[in-house]
C-alpha positions as CSV (number, residue, x, y, z in Angstrom):
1,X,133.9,69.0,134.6
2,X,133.0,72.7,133.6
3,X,129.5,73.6,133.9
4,X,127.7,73.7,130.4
5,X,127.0,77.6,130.0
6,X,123.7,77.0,128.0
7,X,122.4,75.9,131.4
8,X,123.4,79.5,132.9
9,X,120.7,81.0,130.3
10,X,116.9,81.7,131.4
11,X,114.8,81.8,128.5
12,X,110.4,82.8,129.0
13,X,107.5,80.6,127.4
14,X,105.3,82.8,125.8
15,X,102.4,80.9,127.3
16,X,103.0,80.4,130.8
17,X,106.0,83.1,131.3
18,X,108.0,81.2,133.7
19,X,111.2,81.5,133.3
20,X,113.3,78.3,132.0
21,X,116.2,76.7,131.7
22,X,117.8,75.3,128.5
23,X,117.5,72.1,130.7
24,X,113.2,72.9,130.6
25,X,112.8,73.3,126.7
26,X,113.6,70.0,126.3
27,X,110.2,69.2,128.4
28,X,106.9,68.8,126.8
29,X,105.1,71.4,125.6
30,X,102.3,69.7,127.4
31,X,104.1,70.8,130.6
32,X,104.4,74.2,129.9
33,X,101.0,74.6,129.6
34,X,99.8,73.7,132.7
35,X,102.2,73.6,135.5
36,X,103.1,77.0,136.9
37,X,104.8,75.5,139.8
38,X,108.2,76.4,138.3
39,X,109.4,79.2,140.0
40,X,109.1,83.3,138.9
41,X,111.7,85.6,138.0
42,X,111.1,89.2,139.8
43,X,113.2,90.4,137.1
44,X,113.1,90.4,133.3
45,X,115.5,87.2,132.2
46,X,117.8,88.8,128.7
47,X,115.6,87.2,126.0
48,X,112.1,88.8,127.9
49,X,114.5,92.4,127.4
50,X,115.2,91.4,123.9
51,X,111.8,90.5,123.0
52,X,110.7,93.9,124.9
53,X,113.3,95.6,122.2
54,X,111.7,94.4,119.4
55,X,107.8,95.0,120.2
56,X,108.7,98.4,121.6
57,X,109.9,99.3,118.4
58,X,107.0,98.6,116.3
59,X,104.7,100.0,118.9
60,X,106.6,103.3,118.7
61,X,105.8,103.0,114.9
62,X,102.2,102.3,115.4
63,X,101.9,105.7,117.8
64,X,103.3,107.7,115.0
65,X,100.8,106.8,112.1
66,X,97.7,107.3,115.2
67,X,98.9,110.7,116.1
68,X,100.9,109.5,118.9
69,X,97.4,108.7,120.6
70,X,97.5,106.7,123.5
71,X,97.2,103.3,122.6
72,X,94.5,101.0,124.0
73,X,96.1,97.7,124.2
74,X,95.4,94.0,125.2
75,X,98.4,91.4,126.0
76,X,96.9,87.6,125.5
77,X,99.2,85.3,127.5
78,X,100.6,87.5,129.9
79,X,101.4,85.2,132.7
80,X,102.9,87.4,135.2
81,X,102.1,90.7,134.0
82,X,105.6,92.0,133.2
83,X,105.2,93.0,129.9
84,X,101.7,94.3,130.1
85,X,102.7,96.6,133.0
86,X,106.1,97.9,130.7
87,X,103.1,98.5,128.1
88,X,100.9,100.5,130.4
89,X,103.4,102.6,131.3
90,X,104.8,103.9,128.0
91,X,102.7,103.1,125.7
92,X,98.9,103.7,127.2
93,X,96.5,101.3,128.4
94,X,96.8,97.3,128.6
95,X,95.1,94.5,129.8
96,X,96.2,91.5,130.7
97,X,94.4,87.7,129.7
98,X,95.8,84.5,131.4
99,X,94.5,81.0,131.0
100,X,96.1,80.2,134.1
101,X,94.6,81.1,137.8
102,X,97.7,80.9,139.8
103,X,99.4,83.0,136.9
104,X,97.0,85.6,136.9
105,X,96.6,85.9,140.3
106,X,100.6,86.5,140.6
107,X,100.4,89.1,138.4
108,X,97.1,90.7,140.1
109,X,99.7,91.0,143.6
110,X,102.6,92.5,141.8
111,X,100.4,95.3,139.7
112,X,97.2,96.0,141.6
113,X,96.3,98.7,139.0
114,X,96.2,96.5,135.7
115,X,93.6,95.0,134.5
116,X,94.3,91.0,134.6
117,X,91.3,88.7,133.5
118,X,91.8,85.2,133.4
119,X,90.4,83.4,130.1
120,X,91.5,83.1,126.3
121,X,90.7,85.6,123.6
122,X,87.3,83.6,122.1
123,X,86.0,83.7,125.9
124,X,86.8,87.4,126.2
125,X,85.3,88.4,123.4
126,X,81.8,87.0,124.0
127,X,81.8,89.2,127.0
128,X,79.0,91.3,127.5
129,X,80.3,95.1,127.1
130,X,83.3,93.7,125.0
131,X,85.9,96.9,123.4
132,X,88.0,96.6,120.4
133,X,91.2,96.7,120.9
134,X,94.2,99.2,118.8
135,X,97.0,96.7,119.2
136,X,97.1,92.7,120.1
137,X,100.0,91.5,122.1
138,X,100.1,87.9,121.8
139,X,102.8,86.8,124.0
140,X,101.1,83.1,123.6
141,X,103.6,80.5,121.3
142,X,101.2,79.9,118.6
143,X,104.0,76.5,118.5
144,X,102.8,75.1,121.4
145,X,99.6,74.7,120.1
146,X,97.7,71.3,118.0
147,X,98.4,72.2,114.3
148,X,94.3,71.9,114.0
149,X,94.2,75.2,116.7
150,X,96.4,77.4,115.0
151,X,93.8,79.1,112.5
152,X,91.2,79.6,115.4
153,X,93.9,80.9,117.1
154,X,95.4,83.8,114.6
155,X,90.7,84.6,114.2
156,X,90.6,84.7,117.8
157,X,93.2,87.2,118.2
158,X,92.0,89.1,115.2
159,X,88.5,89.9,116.7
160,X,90.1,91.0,119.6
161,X,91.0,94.2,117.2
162,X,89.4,97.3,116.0
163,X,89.7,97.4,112.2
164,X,92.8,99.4,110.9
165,X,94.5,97.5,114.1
166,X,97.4,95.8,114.7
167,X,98.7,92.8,116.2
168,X,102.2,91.9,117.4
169,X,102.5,87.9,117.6
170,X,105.5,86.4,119.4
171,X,106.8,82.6,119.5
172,X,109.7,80.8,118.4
173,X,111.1,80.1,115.6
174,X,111.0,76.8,113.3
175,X,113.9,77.4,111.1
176,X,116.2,77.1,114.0
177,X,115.4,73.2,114.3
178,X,118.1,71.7,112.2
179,X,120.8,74.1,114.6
180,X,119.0,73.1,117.9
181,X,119.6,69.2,116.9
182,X,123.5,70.2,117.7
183,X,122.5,71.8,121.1
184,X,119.6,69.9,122.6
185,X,116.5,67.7,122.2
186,X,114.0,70.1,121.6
187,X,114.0,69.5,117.7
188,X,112.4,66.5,118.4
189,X,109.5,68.0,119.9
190,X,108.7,70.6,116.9
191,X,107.0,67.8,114.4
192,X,103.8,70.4,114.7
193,X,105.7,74.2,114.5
194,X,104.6,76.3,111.4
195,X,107.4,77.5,109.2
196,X,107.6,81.1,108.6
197,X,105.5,80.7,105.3
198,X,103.2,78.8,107.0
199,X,102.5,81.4,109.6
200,X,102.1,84.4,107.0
201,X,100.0,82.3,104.2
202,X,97.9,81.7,107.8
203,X,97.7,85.6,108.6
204,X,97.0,86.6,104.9
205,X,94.4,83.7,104.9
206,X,92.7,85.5,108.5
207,X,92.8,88.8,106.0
208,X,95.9,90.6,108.3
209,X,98.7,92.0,106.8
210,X,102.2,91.0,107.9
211,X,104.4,94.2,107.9
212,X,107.5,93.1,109.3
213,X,109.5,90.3,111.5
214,X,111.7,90.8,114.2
215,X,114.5,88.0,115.3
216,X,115.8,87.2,119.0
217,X,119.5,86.0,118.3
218,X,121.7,83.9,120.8
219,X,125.7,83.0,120.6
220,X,126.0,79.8,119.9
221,X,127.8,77.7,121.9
222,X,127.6,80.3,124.9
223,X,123.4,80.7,124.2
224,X,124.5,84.7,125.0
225,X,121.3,86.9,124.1
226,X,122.7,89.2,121.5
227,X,119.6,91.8,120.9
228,X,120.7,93.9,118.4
229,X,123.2,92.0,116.2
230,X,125.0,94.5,114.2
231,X,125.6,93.1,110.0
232,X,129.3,92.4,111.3
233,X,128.2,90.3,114.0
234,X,125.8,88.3,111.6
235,X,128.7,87.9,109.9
236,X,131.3,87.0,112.5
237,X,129.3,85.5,115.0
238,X,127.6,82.1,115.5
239,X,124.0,83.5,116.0
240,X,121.3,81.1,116.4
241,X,117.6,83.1,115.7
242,X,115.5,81.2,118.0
243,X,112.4,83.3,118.6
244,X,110.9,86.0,116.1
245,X,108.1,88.5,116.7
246,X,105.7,89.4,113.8
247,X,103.7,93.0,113.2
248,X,100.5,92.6,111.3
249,X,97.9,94.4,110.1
250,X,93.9,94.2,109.5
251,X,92.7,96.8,106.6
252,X,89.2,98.0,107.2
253,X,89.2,97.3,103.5
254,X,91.2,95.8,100.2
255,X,91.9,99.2,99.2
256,X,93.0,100.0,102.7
257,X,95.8,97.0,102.3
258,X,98.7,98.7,101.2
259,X,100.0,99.9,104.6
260,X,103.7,99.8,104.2
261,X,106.4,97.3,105.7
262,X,107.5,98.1,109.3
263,X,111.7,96.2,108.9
264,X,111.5,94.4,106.0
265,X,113.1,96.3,103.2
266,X,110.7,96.6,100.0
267,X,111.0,94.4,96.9
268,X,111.3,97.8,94.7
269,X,112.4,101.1,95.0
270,X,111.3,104.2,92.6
271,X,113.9,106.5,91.8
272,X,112.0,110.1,90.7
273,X,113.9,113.1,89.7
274,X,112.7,116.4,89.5
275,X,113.3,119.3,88.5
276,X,110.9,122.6,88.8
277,X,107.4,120.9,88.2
278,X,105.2,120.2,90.8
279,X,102.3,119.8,88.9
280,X,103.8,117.0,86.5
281,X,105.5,115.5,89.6
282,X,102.0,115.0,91.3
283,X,101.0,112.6,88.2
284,X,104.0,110.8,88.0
285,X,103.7,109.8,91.9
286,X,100.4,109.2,91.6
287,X,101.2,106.3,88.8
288,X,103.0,105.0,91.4
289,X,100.8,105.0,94.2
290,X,98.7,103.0,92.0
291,X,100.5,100.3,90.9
292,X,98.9,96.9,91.7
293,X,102.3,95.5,92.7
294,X,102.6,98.1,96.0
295,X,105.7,96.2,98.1
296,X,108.1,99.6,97.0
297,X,109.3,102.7,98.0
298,X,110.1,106.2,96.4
299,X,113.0,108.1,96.4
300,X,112.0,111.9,94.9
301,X,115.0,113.5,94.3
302,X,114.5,117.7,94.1
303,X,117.0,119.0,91.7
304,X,115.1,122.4,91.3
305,X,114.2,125.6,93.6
306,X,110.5,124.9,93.9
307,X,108.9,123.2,97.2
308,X,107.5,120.3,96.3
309,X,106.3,119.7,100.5
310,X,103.0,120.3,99.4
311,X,102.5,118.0,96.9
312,X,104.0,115.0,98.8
313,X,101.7,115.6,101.4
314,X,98.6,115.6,99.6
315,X,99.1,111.8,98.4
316,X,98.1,108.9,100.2
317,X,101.7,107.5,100.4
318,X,101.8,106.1,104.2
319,X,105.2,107.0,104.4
320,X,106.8,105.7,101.9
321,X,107.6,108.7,99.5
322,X,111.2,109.7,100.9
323,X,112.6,113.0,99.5
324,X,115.9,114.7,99.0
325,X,116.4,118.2,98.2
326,X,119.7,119.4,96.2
327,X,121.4,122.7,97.2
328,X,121.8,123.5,94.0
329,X,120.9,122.0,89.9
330,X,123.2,119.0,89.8
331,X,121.4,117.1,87.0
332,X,120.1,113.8,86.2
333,X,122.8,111.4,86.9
334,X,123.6,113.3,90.0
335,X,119.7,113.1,91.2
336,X,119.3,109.4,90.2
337,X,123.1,108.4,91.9
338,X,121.1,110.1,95.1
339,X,118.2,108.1,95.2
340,X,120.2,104.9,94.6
341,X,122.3,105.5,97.3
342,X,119.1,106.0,99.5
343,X,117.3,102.7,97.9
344,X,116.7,99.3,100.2
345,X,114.9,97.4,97.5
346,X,115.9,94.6,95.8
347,X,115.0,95.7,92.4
348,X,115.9,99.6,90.9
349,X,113.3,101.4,88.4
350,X,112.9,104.7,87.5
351,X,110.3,107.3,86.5
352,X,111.1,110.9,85.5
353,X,108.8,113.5,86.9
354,X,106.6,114.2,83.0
355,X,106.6,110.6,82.8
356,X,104.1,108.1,84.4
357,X,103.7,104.0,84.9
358,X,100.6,101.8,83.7
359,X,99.1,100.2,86.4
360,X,100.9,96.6,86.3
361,X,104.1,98.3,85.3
362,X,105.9,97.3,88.7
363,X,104.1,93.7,88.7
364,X,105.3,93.0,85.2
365,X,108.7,93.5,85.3
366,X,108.9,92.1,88.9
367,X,107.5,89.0,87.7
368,X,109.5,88.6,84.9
369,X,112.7,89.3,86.8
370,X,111.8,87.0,89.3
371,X,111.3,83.6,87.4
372,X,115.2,83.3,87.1
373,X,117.7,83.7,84.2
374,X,118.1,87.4,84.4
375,X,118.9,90.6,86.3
376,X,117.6,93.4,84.0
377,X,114.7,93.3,82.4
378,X,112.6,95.9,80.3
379,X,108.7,96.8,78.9
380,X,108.2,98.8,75.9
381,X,106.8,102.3,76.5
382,X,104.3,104.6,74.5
383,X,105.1,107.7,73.3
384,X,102.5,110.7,74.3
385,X,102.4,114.3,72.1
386,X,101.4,117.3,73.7
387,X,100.8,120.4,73.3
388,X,99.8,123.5,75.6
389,X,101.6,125.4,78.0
390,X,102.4,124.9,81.5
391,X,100.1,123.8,83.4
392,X,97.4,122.8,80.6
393,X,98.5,120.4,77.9
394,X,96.4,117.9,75.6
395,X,98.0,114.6,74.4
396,X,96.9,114.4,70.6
397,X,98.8,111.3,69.7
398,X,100.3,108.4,71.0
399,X,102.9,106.0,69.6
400,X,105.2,103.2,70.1
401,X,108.7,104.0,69.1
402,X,110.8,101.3,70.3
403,X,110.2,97.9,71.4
404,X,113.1,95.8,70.5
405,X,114.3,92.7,71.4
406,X,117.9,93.4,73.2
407,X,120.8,93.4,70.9
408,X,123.5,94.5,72.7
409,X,125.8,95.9,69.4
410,X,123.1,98.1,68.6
411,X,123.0,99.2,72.0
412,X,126.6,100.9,71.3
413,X,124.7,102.8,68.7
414,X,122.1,104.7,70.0
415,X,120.0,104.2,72.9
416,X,116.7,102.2,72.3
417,X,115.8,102.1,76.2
418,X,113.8,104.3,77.5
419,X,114.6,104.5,81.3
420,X,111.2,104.5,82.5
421,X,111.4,100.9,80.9
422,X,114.0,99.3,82.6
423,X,114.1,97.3,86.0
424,X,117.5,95.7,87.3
425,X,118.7,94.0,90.8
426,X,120.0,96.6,92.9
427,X,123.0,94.0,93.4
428,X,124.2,95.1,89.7
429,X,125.5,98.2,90.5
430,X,127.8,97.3,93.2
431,X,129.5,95.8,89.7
432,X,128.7,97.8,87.2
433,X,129.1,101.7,89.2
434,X,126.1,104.2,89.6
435,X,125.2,107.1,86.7
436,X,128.4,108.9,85.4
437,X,127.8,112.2,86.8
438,X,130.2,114.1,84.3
439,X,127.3,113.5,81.3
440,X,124.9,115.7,81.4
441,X,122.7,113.8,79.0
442,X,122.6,110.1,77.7
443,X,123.7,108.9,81.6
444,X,121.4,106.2,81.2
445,X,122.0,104.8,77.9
446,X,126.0,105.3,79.7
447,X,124.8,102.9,82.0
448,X,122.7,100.6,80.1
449,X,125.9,100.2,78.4
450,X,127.8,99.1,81.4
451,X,125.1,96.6,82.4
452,X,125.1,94.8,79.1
453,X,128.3,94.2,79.1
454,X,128.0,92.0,82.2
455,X,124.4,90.9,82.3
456,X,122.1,89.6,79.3
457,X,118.5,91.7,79.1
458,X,114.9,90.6,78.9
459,X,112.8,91.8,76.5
460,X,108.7,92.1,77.9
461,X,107.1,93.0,75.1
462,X,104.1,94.7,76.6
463,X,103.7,98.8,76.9
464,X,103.6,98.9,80.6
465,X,104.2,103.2,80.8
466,X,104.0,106.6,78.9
467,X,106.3,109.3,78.2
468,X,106.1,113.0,77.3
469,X,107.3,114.2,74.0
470,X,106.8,118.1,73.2
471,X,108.3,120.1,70.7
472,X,109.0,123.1,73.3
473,X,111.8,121.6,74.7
474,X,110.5,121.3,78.2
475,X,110.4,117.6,78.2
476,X,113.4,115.8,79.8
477,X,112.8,113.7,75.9
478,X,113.3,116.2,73.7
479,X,115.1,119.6,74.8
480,X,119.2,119.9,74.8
481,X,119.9,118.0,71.1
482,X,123.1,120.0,70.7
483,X,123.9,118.1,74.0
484,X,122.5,114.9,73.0
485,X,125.0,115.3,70.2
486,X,127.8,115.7,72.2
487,X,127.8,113.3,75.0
488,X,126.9,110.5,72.3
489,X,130.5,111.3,70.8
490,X,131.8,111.0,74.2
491,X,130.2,107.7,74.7
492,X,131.5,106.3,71.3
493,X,135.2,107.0,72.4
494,X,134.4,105.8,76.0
495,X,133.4,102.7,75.1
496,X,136.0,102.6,71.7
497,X,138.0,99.3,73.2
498,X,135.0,97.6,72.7
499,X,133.4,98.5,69.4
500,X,136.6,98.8,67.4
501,X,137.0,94.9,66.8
502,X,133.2,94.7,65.7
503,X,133.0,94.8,62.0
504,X,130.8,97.4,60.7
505,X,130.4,99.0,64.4
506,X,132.4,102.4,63.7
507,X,130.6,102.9,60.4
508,X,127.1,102.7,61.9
509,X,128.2,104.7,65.3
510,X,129.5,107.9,62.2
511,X,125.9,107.4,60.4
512,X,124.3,108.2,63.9
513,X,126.6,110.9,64.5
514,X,125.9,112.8,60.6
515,X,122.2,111.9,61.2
516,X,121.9,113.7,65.0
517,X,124.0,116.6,63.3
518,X,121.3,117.0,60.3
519,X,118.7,117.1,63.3
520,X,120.5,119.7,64.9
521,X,120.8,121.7,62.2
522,X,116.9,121.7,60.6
523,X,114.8,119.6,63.1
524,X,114.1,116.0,64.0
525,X,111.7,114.5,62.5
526,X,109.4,113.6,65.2
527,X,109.5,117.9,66.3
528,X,108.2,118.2,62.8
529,X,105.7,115.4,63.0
530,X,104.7,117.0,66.5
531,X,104.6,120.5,64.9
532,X,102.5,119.2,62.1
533,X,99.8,117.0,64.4
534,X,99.8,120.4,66.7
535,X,98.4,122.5,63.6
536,X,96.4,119.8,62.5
537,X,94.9,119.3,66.2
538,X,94.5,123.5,66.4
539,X,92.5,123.2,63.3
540,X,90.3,120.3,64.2
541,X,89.7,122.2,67.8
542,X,88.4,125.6,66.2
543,X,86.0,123.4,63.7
544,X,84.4,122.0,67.2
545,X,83.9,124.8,68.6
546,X,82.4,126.5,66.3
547,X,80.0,123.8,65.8
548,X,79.2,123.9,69.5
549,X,78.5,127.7,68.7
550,X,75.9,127.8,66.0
551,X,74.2,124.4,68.2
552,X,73.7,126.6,71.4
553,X,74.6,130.2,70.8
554,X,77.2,130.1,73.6
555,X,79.0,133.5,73.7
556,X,81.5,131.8,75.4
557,X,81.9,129.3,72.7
558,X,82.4,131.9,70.2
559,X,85.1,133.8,72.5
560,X,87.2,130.1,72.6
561,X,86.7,129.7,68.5
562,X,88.4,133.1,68.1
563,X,90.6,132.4,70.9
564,X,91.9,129.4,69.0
565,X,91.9,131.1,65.4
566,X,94.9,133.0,67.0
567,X,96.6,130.5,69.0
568,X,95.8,131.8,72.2
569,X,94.3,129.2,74.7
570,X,91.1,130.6,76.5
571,X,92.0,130.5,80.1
572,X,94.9,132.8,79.1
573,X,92.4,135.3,77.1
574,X,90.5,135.0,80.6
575,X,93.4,136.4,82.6
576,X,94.5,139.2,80.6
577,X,90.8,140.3,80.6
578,X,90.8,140.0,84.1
579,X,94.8,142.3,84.4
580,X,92.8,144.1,81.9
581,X,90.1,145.2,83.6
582,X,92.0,146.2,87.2
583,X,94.2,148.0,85.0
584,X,91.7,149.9,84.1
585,X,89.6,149.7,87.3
586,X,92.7,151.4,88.6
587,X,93.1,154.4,86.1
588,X,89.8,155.4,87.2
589,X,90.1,155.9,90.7
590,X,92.6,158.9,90.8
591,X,90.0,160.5,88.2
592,X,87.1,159.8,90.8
593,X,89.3,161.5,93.4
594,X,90.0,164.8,91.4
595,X,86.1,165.4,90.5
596,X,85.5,165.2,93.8
């Protein structure tokens, strides 16, 4: 009879770290508590390598957001000191804390220089002289402990930690039970084990932050460690995840919680394009940054010339603003096709760079989208007037131009989706294709299109974010309507095969067509409505100030009113004083020279 290669494999309990056969797991967790008898491994067994892997990867995430600082680190559980000497050498300083004598003492021969206490983390920290800690290794199976231990357990190991710390928690897995009934007895044994939930509604509860989860994979039925499955081999192979490690974090604060996710890929991901506008880009990111929903990413997409480095690094982000730069103007579709291709999230929205969110826009649509029935989903959006010039620009008026229920025959008609609206699963595009880089204008009504012809919308009827609408054409809103005109025509014959049969269809799309060539031709008229509200607000402006003049006999009040009388704003005046008086400044010194 062949020998049973599952018996060939050595596998480590995080408490006592002796290494075990598959034979041992089926023991009582009772037993590998408290009998160290079982002989040591001088060497690392595959799964102690694997579960080395995992934690050094987060730790080497962890040194990057201190500064690469050394870290000052404490392993709870560490049995025979292994891992907390592989963590003093490469990542800084590490204790060592063993219940067990005999274990400690083990490890107190092998590494002379460590510093190996024997005791549990609530004894430790009533010490006298006691040191937060930067990160928490707990290398002690949270699984092998009485269900009515585990929340002193996670509080222990969380006062163990300076705040802003971290702790990496290692144990095995509970969701590998039903497979383990097919290769041993230990299911029997795991009546107590918290399921992956459990153990993160437990961390949120002890006010830590779980930023991402590592598996340890064996071959099933050779139990071969595999530590870095590729996708194919989660595809091909039989893998069996049997232990996970977890990295968490403790804010100093609630507003310090939004650190972002280590592995796990975020729930949504922000496409931004730009294009030349730092200063409207630092808003729009900044609408972002403060959403209450804050599991995403963003993708910023420079299609311009300008830098925008320094206005990326002046935001709070914690790494999760990624950026592209273009070698050249490639346009909208191109930028947003960019970001997509870049995105991890399971959801897609979007936000132009003169545009910004609400505060709950993210959490709304998420929501929504997530109680079933639907993969794209949409929120009605105000409409914002300015006026100004660069830089400095008042909104004067607000409105709410569409919020319609989705009909998708009007749809073929003209676009009643703004894009800062809409929110789909990333999974659509794989059937639907990305933006159609060859419009120049109206790509995303191009793909809205696409989308409802495979996929029913969801109306939210709640103005969840703002967009820019000036009559200078330097919104992406409102500039390029002999464009506009054309690529709708385009879009009419692209999607021809399926309008055609719908009575009444080609009649409406020709009435759209005369309606954007009257517009062309003497003005939309929401320019003239914005042209009107700008004189109107001009007016209204000079009357205040004015007022403000004959109250306190400001010069400077009266320079503004006549400033405005003309059109010109007053920080402008200021600076062609100021050219005006170097200007002069400089006549006079050749002058000067000659007298003298």
């Amino acid at each position: 009879m062949s020998k049973d290669p599952r018996k060939s494999l050595m596998f480590t309990d995080r408490h006592s770290e002796r290494s075990i056969s598959i034979d041992h797991l089926e023991d009582s967790r009772e037993e590998f508590s408290t009998d160290p008898s079982v002989r040591l491994t001088l060497h690392s067994t595959p799964e102690e390598s694997a579960r080395w892997t995992k934690i050094a990867g987060f730790l080497e995430v962890i040194r990057r957001r201190l500064h690469n600082a050394p870290l000052r680190m404490i392993e709870v559980g560490s049995g025979r000191g292994w891992l907390t000497n592989l963590l003093s050498m490469y990542y800084g300083a590490c204790d060592g804390l063993e219940p067990i004598l005999e274990l400690v003492q083990e490890a107190r021969t092998r590494f002379p220089s460590l510093r190996m206490t024997r005791g549990t983390p609530t004894t430790f920290f009533s010490e006298e002289g006691f040191q937060p800690y930067d990160v928490v290794i707990s290398s002690q199976d949270i699984q092998s402990m009485p269900t009515a231990e585990h929340a002193a357990f996670i509080r222990s190991l969380r006062n163990l930690l300076k705040p802003g710390g971290y702790i990496l928690l290692t144990g095995r897995r509970s969701g590998s039970v039903d497979q383990w009934k097919h290769i041993s007895s230990l299911a029997q044994q795991t009546a107590g084990w918290l399921t992956e939930q459990q153990l993160r509604t437990l961390l949120e509860t002890e006010g830590l932050q779980c930023l991402g989860q590592e598996y340890i994979y064996v071959e099933q039925p050779s139990m071969r460690v595999v530590p870095a499955p590729t996708p194919d081999d989660l595809q091909t192979l039989n893998l069996l995840p049997v232990n996970q490690v977890w990295i968490c974090h403790w804010a100093e604060t609630r507003e310090n919680s939004s650190t972002p996710r280590f592995n796990r890929p975020p729930l949504v991901s922000v496409i931004v394009p730009t294009y030349n506008r730092p200063y409207r880009l630092r808003e729009a990111l900044q609408s972002i940054l403060t959403q209450s929903l804050q599991d995403f990413e963003i993708i910023v997409v420079n299609d311009g010339e300008t830098d925008i480095t320094s206005v990326i690094e002046a935001l709070p982000h914690n790494g999760r603003i990624t950026t592209v730069k273009h070698d050249r103007n490639r346009g909208l579709a191109a930028s947003r096709n960019t970001g997509l291709r870049l995105a991890q999230g399971t959801y897609i929205a979007y936000l132009d760079d003169d545009d910004r969110y609400y505060p709950d826009h993210l959490a709304v649509l998420v929501n929504a989208l997530q109680k079933g029935g639907f993969q794209v989903a949409y929120s009605d959006a105000m409409r914002a007037f300015e006026i100004g010039a660069g830089k400095h620009r008042d909104v004067v008026q607000r409105d709410l131009p569409y919020s319609c229920d989705f009909d998708a025959e009007r749809l073929f008609v003209s676009n009643y989706l703004p894009v800062l609206c809409m929110m789909h699963e990333r999974a659509c595009l794989e059937k639907v294709g990305l933006f159609d880089e060859t419009l120049y204008a109206h790509e995303d009504w191009d793909l809205w299109i696409r989308l409802a012809l495979h996929y029913p919308f969801l109306h939210v009827k709640q103005a969840t974010a703002e967009f820019s609408w000036r009559t200078d054409g330097s919104s992406m809103t409102s500039s390029a309507r002999g464009t506009f005109l054309r690529t709708t025509e385009i879009i009419y014959r692209k999607y021809r095969p399926y309008t055609e049969s719908v009575h009444g269809m080609l009649d409406a799309q020709q009435r759209e067509l005369d309606h954007r060539r009257q517009a062309l031709e003497g003005g939309t008229a929401d320019e003239q409505t914005g042209e009107r509200m700008y004189q109107r607000q001009r007016r209204f402006r000079t009357l205040h100030i004015f007022k403000e003049f004959l109250s306190n006999k400001s010069p400077r009040m009266l320079l503004m009113g006549m400033c405005s009388l003309v059109g010109m704003s007053y920080w402008r005046f200021c600076r062609l004083a100021r050219l005006m008086v170097k200007w002069k400044q400089a006549l006079h010194v050749p002058q000067k020279n000659q007298a003298r």
